[in-house]
C-alpha positions in Angstrom: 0.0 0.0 0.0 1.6 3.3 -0.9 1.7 6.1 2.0 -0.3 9.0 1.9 1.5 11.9 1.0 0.4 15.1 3.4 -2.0 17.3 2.7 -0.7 20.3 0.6 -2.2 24.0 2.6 -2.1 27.5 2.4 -3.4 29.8 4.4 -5.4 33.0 3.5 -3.2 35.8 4.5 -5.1 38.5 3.0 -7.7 39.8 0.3 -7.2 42.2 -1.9 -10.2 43.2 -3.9 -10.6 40.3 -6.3 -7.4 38.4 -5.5 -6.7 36.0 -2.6 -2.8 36.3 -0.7 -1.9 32.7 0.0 0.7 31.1 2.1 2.1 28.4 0.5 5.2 26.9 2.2 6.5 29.7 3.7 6.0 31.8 0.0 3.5 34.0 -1.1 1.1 33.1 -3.9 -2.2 35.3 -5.5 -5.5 33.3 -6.6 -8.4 35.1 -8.0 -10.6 34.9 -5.1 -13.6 33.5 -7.2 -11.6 30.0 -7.5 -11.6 29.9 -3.8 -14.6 28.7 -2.2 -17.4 30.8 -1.3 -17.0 32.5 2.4 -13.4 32.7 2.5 -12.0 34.6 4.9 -8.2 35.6 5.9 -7.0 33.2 8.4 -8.8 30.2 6.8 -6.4 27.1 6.0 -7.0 25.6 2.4 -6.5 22.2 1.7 -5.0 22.5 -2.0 -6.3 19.0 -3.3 -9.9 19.6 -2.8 -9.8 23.5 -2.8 -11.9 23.4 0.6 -11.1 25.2 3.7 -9.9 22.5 6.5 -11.9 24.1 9.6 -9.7 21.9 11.9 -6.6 23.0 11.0 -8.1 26.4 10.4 -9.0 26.5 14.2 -5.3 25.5 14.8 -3.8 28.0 13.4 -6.1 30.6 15.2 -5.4 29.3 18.8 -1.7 29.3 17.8 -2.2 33.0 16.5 -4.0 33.6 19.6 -1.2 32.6 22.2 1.6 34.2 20.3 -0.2 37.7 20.8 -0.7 36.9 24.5 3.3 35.7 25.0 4.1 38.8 22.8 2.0 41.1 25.1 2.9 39.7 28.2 4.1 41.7 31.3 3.5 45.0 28.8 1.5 47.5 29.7 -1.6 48.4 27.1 -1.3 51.9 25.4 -3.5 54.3 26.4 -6.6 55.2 25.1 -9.9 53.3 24.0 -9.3 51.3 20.6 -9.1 47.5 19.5 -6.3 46.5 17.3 
């Protein structure tokens, strides 16, 4: 039986009017955003075979997102005024 070769993703790093930013492997790659699948949003993970977004792994990457901000803002002290970045 021949081994399954892993799943080929990108992520959605950004939108830019009609074109989608990818991250593919580290490198940055444009789609038209009408061959990605309806909903997308930046910060979805894409699996490249079936051109669907992987909700698992997209959840992944979120919490891992997530925790980096709060080890980046750790013991610092928020600017001040009232805005959300």
């Amino acid at each position: 039986m021949k081994p399954r070769s892993p799943k080929v993703r990108a992520s959605v790093d950004r939108i830019e009017d009609d074109l989608a930013v990818l991250v593919v492997d580290g490198r940055e790659v444009t789609r038209p955003l009408a061959s990605l699948p309806e909903g997308v949003r930046e910060g979805d993970v894409l699996d490249l075979e079936s051109l669907e977004v992987d909700r698992e792994a997209t959840e992944a990457l979120r919490a891992e997102v997530d925790q980096a901000r709060q080890r980046a803002l750790r013991g610092k002290t928020p600017p001040p005024g009232d805005f959300d970045l």
